[in-house]
MARKOL-797140 format. One line per 4 residues: number of its first residue (from 1); their letters; for each residue x negated, y, z negated of C-alpha. Coordinates in Angstrom, 2 decimals, decimal comma, always signed. Each point is the difference from the previous one (the first is absolute). Example, Ala and Ser with C-alpha at 12.3 -4.5 7.8 and 13.67 -1.06 7.14 Angstrom:
MARKOL-797140
1 = as = -12,30 -4,50 -7,80 | -1,37 +3,44 +0,66 .
This chain:
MARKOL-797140
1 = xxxx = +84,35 -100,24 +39,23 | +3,26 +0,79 -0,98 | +0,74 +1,91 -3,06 | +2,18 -2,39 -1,80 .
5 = xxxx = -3,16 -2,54 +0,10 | -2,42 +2,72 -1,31 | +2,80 +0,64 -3,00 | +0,03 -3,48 -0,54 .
9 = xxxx = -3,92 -0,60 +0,21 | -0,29 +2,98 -2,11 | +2,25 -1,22 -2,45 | -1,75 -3,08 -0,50 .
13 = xxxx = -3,00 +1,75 -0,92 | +1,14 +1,95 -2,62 | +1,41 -3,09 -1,49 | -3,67 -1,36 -0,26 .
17 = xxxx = -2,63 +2,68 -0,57 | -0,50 +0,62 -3,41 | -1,51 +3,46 +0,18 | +2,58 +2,87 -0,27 .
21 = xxxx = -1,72 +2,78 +1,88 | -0,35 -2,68 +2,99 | +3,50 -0,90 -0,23 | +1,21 +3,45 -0,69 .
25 = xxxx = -1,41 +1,20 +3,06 | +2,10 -2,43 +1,99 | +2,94 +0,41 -2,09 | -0,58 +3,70 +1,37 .
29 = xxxx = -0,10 -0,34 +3,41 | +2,96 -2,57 +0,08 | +2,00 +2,94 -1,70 | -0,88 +2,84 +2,53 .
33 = xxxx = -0,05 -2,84 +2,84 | -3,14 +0,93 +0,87 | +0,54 -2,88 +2,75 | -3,27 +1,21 +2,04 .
37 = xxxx = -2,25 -0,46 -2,84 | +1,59 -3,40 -1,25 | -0,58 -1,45 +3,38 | -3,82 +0,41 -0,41 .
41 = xxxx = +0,22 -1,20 -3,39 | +1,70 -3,13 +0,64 | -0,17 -0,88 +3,71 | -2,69 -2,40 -1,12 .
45 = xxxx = -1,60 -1,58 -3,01 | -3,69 +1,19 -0,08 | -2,11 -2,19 +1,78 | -2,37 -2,29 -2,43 .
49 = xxxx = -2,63 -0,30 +2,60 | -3,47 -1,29 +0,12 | -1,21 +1,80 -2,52 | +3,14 +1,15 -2,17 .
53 = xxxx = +1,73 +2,84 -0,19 | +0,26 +3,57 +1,00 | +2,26 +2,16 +0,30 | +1,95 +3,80 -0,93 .
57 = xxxx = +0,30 -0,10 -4,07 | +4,06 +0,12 -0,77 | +3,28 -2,41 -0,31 | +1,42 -1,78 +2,90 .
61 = xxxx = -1,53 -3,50 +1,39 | -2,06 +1,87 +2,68 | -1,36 +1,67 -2,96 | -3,21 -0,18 -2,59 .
65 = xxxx = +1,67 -0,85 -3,54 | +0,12 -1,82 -2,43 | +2,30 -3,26 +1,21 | -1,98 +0,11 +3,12 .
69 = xxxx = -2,97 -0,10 -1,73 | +1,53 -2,44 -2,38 | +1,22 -2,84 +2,82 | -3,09 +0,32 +1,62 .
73 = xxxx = -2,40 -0,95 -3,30 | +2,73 -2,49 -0,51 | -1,07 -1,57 +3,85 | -3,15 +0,65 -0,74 .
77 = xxxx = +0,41 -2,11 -3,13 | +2,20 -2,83 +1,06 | -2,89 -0,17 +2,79 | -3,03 -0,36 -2,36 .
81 = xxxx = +1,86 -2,71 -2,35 | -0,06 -1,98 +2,88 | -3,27 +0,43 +1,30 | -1,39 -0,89 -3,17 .
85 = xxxx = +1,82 -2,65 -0,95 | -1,76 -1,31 -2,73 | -1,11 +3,04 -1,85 | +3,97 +0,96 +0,26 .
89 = xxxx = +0,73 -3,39 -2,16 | -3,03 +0,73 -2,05 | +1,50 +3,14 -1,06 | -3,60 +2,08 +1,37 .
93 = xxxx = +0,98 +2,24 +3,14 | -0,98 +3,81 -0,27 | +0,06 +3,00 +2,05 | -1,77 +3,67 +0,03 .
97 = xxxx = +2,01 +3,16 -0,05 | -1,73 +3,45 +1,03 | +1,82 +3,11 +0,97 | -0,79 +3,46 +1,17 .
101 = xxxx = +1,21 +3,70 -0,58 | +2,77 -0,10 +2,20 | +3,72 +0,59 -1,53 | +1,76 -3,21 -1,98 .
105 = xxxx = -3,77 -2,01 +0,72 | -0,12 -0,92 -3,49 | +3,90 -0,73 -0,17 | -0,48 -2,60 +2,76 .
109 = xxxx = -2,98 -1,37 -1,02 | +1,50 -0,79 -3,03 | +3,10 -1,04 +1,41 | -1,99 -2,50 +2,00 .
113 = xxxx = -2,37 -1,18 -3,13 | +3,54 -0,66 -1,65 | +1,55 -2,25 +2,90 | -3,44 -1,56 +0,41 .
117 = xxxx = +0,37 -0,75 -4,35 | +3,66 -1,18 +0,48 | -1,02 -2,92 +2,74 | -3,24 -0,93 -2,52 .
121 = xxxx = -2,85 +1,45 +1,48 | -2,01 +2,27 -2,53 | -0,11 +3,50 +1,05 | -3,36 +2,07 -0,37 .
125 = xxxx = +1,47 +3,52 +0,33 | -2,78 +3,12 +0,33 | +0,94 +2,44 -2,55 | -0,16 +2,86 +2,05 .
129 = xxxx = -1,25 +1,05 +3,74 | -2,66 -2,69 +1,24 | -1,12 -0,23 +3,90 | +1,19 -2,23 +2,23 .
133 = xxxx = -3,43 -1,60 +0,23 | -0,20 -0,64 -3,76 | +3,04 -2,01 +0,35 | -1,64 -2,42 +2,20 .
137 = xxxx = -2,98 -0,08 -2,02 | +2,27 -0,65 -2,88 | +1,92 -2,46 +1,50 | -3,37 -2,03 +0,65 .
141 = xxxx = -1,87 +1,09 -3,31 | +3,18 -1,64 -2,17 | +1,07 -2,83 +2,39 | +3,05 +0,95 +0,89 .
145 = xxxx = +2,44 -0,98 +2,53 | +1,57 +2,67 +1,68 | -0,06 +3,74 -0,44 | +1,87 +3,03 +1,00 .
149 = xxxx = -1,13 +3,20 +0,04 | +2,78 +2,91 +0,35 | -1,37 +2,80 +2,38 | +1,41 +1,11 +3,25 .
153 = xxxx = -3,83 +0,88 +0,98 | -0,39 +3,59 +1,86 | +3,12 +0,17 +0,84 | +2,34 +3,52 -0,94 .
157 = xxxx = +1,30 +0,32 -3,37 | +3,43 -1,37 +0,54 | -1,33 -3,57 +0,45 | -1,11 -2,94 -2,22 .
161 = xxxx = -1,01 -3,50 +0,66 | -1,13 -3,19 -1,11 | -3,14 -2,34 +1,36 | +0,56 -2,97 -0,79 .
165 = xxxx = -3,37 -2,35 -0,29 | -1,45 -3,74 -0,76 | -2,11 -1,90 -2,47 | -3,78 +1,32 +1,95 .
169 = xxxx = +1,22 +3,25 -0,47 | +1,18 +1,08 +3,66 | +3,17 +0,58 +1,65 | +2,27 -2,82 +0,91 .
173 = xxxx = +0,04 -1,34 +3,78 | +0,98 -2,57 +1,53 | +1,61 -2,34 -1,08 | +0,81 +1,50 -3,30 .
177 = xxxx = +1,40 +3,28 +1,44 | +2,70 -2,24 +1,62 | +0,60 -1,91 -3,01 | +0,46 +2,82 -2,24 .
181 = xxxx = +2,32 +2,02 +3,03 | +2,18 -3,27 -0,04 | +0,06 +0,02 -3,70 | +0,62 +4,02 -0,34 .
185 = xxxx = +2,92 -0,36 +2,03 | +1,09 -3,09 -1,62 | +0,96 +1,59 -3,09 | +3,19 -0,09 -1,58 .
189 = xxxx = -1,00 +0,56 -3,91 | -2,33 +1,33 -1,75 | -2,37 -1,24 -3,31 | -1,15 +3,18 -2,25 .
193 = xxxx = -0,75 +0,14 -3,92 | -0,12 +3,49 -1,75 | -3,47 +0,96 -0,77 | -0,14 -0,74 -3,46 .
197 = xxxx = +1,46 -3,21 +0,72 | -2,83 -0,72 +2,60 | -2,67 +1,39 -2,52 | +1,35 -1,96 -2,65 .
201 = xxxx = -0,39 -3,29 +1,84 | -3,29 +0,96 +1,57 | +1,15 +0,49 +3,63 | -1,22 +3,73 +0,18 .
205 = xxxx = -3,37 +1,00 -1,14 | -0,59 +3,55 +0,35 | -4,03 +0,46 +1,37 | -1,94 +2,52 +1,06 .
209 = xxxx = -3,59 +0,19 -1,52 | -0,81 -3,53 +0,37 | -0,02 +0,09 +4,03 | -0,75 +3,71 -0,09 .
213 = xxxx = -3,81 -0,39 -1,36 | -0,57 -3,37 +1,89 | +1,25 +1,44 +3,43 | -2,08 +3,10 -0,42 .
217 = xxxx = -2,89 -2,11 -1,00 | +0,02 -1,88 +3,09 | +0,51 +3,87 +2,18 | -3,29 +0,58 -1,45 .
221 = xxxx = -1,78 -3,47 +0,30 | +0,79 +0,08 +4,16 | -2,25 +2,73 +0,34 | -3,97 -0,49 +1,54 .
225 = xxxx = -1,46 +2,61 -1,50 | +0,08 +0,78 -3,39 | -3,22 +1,40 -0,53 | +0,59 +2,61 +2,59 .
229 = xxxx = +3,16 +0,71 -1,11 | -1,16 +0,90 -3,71 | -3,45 +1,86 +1,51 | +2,24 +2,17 +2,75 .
233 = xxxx = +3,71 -0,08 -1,69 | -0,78 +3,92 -1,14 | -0,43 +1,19 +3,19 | +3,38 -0,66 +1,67 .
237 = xxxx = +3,19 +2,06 -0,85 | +2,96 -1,71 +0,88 | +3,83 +1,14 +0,25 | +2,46 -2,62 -0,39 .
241 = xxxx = +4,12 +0,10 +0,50 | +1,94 -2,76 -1,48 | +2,81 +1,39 +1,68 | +2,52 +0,08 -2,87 .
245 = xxxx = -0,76 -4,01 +0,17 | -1,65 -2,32 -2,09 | -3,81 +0,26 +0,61 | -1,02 +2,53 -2,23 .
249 = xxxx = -0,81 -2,52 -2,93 | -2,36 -2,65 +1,93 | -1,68 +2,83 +2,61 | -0,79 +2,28 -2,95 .
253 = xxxx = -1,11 -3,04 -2,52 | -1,96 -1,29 +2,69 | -1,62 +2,65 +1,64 | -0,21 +1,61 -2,98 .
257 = xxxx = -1,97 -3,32 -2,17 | -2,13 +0,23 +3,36 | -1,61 +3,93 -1,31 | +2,02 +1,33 +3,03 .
261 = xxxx = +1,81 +3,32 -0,44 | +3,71 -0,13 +1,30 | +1,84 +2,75 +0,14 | +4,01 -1,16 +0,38 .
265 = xxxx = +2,60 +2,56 +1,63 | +1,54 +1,03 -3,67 | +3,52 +0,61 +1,40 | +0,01 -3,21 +2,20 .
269 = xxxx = -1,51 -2,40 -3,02 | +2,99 -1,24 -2,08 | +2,50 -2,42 +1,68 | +3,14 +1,90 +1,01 .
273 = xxxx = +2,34 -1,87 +2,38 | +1,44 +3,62 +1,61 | -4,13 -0,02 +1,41 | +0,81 +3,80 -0,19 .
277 = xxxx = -3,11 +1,72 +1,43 | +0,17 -2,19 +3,49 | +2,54 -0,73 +2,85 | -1,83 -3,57 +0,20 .
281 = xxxx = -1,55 -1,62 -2,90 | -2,57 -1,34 +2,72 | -3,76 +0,17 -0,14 | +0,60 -0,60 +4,09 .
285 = xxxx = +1,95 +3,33 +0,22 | -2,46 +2,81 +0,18 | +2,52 +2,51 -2,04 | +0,03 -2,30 -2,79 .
289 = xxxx = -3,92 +0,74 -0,86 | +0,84 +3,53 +0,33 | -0,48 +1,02 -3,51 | -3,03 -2,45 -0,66 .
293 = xxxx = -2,38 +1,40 +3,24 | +1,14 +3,80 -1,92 | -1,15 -1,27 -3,19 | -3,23 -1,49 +1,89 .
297 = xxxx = -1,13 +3,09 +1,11 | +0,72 +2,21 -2,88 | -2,25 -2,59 -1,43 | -2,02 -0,73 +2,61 .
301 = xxxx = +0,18 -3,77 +0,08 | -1,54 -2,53 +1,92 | +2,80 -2,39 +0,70 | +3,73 -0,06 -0,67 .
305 = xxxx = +2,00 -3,04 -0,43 | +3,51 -0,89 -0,15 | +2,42 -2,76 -1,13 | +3,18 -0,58 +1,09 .
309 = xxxx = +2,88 -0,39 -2,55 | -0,97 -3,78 -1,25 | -3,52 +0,38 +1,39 | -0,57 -2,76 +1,86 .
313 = xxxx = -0,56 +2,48 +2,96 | -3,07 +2,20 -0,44 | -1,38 +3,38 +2,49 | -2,89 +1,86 +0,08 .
317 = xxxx = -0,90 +4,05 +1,10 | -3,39 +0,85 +0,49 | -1,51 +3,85 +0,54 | -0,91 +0,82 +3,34 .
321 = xxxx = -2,62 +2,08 -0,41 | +1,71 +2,97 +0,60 | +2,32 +0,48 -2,42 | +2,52 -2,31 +0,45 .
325 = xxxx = +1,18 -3,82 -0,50 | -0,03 -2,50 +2,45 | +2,85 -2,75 -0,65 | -1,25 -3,28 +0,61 .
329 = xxxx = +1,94 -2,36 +1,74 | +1,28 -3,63 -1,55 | -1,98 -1,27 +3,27 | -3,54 +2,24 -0,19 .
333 = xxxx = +0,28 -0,83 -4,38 | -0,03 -3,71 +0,93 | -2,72 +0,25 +2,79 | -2,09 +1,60 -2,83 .
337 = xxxx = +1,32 -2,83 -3,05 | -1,11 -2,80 +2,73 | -3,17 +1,62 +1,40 | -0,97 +0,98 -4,26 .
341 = xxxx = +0,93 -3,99 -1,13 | -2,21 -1,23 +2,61 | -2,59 +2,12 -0,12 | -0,38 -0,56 -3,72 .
345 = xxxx = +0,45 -3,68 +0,22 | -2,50 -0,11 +2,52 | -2,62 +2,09 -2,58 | +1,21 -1,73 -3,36 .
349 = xxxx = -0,51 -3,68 +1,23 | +3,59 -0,95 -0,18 | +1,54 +0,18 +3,64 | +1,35 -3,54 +0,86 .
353 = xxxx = -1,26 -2,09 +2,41 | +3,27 +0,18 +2,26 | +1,45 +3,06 -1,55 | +2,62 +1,42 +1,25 .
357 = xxxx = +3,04 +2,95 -0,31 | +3,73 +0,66 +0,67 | +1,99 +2,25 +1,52 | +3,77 +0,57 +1,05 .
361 = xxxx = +0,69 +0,23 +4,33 | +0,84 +3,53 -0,37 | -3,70 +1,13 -1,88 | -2,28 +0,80 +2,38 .
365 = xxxx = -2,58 -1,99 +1,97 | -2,91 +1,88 -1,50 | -0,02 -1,65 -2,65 | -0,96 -3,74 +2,07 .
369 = xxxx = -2,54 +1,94 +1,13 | -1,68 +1,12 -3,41 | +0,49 -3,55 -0,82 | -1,60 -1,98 +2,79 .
373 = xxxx = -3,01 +2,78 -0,50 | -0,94 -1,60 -3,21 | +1,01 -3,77 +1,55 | +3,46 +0,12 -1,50 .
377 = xxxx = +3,34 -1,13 +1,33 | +3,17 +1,91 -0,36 | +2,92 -1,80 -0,38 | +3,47 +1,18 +1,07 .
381 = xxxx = +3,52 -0,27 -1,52 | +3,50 +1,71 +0,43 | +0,68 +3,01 -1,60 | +0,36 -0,33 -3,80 .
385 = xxxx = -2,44 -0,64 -2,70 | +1,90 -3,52 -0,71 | -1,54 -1,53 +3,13 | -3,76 +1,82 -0,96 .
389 = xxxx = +0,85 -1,97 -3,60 | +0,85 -3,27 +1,68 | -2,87 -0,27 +2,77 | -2,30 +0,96 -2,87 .
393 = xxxx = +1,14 -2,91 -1,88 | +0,06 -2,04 +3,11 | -4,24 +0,97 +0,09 | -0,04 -1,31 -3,59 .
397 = xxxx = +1,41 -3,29 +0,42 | -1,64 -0,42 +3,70 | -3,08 -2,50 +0,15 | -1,33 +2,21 +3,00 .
401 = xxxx = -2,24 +2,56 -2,47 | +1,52 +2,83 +0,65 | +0,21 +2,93 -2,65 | +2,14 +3,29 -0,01 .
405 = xxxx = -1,72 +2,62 -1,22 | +2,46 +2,97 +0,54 | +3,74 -0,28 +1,45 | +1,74 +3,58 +1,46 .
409 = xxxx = +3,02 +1,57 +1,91 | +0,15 +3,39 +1,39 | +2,63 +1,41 -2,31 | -2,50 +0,60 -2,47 .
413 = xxxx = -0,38 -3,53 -1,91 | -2,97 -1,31 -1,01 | -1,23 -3,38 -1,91 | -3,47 -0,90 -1,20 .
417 = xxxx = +0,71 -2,63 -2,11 | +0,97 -3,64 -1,23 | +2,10 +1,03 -2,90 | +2,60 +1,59 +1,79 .
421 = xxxx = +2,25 -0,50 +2,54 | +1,00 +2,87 +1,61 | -1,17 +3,63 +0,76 | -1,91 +1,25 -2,67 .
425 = xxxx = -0,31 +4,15 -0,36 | -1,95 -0,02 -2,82 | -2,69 -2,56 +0,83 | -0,25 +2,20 +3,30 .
429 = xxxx = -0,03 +3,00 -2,37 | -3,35 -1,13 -1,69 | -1,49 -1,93 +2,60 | +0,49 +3,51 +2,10 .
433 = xxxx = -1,91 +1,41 -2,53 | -2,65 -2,01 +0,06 | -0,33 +0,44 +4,06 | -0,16 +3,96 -0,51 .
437 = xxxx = -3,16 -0,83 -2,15 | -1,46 -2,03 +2,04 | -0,16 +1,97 +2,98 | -0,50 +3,56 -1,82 .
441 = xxxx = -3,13 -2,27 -1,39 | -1,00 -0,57 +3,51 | +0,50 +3,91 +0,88 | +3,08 -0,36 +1,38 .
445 = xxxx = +3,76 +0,78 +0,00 | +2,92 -2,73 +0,35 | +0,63 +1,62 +3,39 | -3,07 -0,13 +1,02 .
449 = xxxx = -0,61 -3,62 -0,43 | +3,70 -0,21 +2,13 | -1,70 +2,00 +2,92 | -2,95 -2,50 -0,13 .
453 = xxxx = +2,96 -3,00 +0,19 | +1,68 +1,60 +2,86 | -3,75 -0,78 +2,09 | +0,32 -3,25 -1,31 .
457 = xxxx = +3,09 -1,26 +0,89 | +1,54 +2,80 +2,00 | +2,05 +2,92 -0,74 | +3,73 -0,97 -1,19 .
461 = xxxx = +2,70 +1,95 +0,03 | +3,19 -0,83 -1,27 | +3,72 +1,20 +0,14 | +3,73 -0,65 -1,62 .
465 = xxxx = +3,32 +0,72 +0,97 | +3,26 -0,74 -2,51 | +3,21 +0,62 +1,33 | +3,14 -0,53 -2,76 .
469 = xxxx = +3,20 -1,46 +0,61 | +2,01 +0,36 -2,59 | +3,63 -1,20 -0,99 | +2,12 -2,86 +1,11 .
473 = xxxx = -0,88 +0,60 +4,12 | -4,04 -0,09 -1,32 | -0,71 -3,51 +0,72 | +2,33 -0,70 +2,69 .
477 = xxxx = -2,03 +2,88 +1,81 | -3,70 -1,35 -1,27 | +0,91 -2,95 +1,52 | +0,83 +1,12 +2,76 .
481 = xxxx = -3,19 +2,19 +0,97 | -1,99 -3,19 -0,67 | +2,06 -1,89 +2,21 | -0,67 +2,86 +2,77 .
485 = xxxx = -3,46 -0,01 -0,13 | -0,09 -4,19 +0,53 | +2,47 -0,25 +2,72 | -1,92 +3,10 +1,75 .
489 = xxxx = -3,38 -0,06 -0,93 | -1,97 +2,96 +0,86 | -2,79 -0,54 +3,04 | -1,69 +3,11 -1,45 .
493 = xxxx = -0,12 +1,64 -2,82 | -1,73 +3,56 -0,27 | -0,93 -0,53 +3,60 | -1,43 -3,34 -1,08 .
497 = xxxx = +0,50 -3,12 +1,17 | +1,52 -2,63 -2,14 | -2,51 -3,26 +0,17 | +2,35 -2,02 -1,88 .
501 = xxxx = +2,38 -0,11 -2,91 | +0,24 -1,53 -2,91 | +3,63 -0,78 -1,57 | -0,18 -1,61 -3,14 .
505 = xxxx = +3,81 -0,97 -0,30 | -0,86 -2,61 +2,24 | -3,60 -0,41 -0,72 | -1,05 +0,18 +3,34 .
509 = xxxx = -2,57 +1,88 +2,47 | +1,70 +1,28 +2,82 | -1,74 +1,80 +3,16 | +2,21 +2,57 +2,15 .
513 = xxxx = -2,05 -1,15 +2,95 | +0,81 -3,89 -0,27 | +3,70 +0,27 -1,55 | -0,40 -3,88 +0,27 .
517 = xxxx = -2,75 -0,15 -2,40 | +0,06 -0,09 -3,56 | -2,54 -1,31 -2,44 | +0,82 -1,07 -4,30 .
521 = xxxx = -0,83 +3,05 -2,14 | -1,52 -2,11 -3,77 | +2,02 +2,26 -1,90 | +3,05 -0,28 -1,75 .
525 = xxxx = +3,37 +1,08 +1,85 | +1,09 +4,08 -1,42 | +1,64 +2,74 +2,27 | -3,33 +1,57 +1,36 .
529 = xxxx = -0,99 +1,27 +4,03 | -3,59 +0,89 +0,49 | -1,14 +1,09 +2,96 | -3,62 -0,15 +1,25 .
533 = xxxx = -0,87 +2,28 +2,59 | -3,01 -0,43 +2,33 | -2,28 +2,43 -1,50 | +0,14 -1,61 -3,46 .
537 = xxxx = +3,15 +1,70 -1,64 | +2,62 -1,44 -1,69 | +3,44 +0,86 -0,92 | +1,86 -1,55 -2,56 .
541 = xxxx = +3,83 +0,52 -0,82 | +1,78 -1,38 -2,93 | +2,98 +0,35 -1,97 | -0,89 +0,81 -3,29 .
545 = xxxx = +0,46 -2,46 -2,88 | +1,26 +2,17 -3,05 | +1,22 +3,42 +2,14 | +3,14 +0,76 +2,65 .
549 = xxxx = -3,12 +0,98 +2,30 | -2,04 -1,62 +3,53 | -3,56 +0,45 -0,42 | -2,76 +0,72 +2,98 .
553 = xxxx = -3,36 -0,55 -0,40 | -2,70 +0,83 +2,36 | -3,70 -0,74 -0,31 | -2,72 +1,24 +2,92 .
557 = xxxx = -3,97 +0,05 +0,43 | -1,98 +2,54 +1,56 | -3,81 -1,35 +0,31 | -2,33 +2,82 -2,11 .
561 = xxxx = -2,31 +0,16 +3,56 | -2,36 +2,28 +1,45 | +2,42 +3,13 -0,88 | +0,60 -0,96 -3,25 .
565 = xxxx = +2,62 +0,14 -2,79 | +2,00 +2,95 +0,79 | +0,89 -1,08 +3,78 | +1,01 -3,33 -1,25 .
569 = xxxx = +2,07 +1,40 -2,43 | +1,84 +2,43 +2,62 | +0,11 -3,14 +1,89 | +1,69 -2,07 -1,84 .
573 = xxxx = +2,55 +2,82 -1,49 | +0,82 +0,55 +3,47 | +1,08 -3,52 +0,67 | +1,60 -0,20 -3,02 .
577 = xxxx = +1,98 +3,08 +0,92 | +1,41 -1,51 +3,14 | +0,89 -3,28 -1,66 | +2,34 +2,07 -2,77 .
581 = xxxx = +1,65 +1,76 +2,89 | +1,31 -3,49 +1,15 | +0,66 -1,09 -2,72 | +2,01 +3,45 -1,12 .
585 = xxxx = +1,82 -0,50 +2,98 | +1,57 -3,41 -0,65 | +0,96 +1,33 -3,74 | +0,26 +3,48 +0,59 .
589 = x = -1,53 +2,41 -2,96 .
């Protein structure tokens, strides 16, 4: 790109965003000619994908601000009017508005409830931080539309985002994500009132209490054991990290209405977009629970937990017996959730006839295990909680009698229940809770009861590998490692040989020993290799979806036989070892 069309790209932003300090920043680097930095800023417009926005936090087109933010609501809005045709002539279209802690999340929510107001949808705008799980409750519990929630997730503290999400509460797929891209980039105006002008005309209504009680009501009303909880609540100490995010009000109110004592990390409590005390504001990053597993043993305390930043995410620690914390994985958390919903199901009288659970291709394979112990099915989807929303809706409108119970990915997300559509930290927050009871009532630890699940369905072990490409060359490099590994497939991967592959950009089986052979993957098409080796382990690579990053996933089983748990877990470590030394080798370190 040639500097004369970044001056001129440039220059047509600062003609349309509104905010000085975004426009002042470009007006800055056009003075110094700070050509290097413009490029990134403008070499693109940032991508309205499947599920919105996200993306650095300053001015420029490649940027998060607010006439980003502002076309895309506008898409978003021009979408919806025509999706709901007759409530757009009747004048009765809404949306939900949530944000998190993260720098200028309230000035783009509101920027977003305003555009949404100027195109005649009424706005219902949180008041102040809300999780991203409220905000699908919220857009169920008021009958809305559409909603947006502004959070850029875990990610560091220079990004924001924006979900966007439909009238059951979950986000948008197909064939609304296509709509709304085609409308995004469509746009060559945009509708906005001023605030009091929307509040005047009642297209903004500020809430907050009125979904706050009812979605912590229903937290509390998923759980199977009350009784237990209110005879054994006193007995459990637990640590909790909201991350500088926005659990802190619903964990503590809930746990706390439950008689259980939670102590929160003080200096990690309040929302502060800098998320000053970690690198990561990531219950998956083991640094990030640094403070809370100090705090748990000053105190000794029998679990720590952890939200991420707009807590739809949720971790666990648990002591060791020695001393220490042991972090849980998003994987061994959600073999626990599935084996505990079951289980109590099973004992309270209320496990479907054809029940039944989901999980993403990357979680791991225990987890079908657990399930078809206690004559379950596990369902599988692609990576995202939007397609663990939209199969479990598919289950509800399906005349075959089949019931989710539980839906899960490995990256630490968690749902238990109807209201919602989407992760849900804080329902795993309580209904964790409740599981620590349970099995301390039975003499036993949450670890434990894990060791007892690795007999049962075998012992799992899991590993991840990110590797970040950055800048303008980032995709143009992804792409081309993913197009490596399918014109070469491996034949062996950690010494392993590759069975088959499955390459979900063309929805198809394919089998290294039959090149001629292919079989249709029911699936929808999305930029993912897995590779299933002949001892049962499978390697997954993807691009990620909201990050300049690949990602490799590998998932093995060791059988727990005659010499027991430690020599499976030494062997499966060790052929999880060689498989990262291929892999390293193709990205480098």
């Amino acid at each position: 790109m040639d500097n004369n069309t970044i001056r001129s790209l440039a220059q047509d932003y600062i003609k349309q965003e509104q905010d000085p300090q975004f426009k002042a920043e470009v007006e800055a680097l056009l003075a110094a000619e700070n050509w290097k930095e413009l490029e990134d800023r403008f070499y693109r417009h940032l991508e309205f994908g499947t599920g919105g926005l996200r993306g650095v936090i300053g001015g420029g087109f490649n940027r998060m601000n607010n006439f980003v933010v502002k076309s895309a609501t506008q898409g978003l809005a021009t979408y919806v009017k025509k999706a709901f045709a007759d409530k757009a002539r009747a004048g009765t279209l809404s949306a939900a508005i949530a944000f998190d802690s993260r720098h200028y999340s309230d000035t783009f929510a509101q920027a977003a409830a305003l555009v949404f107001a100027g195109n005649g949808i009424k706005a219902y705008l949180f008041s102040s931080l809300a999780p991203t799980p409220e905000l699908s409750f919220a857009i169920r519990y008021l009958g809305c539309d559409t909603g947006i929630v502004v959070t850029a997730s875990h990610n560091p503290k220079q990004y924001n985002g924006y979900k966007a999400y439909w009238n059951d509460g979950s986000q948008v797929i197909p064939p609304h994500d296509k709509g709304i891209i085609d409308e995004v980039n469509a746009v060559t105006s945009i509708n906005e009132l001023e605030r009091q002008e929307a509040l005047d005309k009642g297209l903004l209504q500020i809430i907050d209490r009125e979904v706050h009680e009812p979605y912590q009501s229903m937290v509390r009303g998923k759980l199977f054991r009350p009784a237990l909880i209110k005879a054994k609540a006193h007995e459990v100490k637990i640590v909790y990290t909201p991350l500088h995010g926005t659990g802190a009000f619903h964990v503590e109110a809930v746990l706390g209405s439950l008689g259980l004592k939670v102590i929160t990390v003080p200096e990690q409590r309040e929302g502060n977009g800098d998320f000053p005390t970690v690198a990561f504001p990531n219950p998956e990053e083991a640094p990030a629970l640094d403070m809370a597993i100090k705090l748990a043993k000053e105190q000794k305390a029998d679990l720590v937990m952890a939200t991420d930043p707009d807590a739809d995410r949720f971790g666990i620690a648990l002591p060791d017996g020695n001393g220490d914390f042991i972090l849980v994985t998003g994987n061994q958390l959600g073999s626990l959730l599935a084996d505990y919903i079951f289980l109590s199901r099973k004992e309270t009288g209320t496990l479907p006839q054809k029940p039944a659970m989901i999980n993403s291709i990357v979680t791991t394979g225990m987890q079908k295990r657990i399930a078809e112990h206690y004559g379950a099915s596990c369902i599988e989807c692609l990576t995202g909680f939007k397609w663990i929303a939209a199969i479990w809706r598919e289950m509800e409108q399906s005349k075959d009698g089949v019931t989710v119970v539980f839906g899960t990915e490995e990256s630490y997300g968690f749902l238990i229940e109807d209201e919602v559509r989407d992760k849900d930290g804080v329902s795993a927050a309580a209904l964790t809770a409740e599981m620590t009871l349970y099995w301390r009532s039975k003499g036993k630890t949450l670890l434990d009861r894990l060791n007892e699940l690795y007999v049962i369905a075998g012992y799992w072990q899991e590993m991840g590998i990110s590797k970040y490409f950055p800048g303008i060359e980032g995709p143009a490099l992804m792409s081309k490692i993913m197009a490596s590994y399918r014109s070469e497939p491996p034949s062996l991967l950690g010494g392993i040989r590759v069975e088959k592959l499955r390459d979900l950009s063309e929805s198809v089986w394919k089998y290294p020993d039959d090149p001629a052979r292919t079989e249709p993957v029911a699936l929808p098409k999305s930029d993912v290799l897995q590779f299933y080796l002949s001892d049962g382990t499978v390697v997954s690579i993807r691009p990620s979806g909201t990050e300049p990053k690949i990602k490799f996933y590998a998932s093995c089983c060791a059988s727990v036989g005659s010499e027991g748990l430690a020599a499976a877990k030494t062997h499966a470590a060790k052929k999880l070892d060689a498989i990262r030394k291929d892999i390293r080798a193709v990205i480098g370190d």
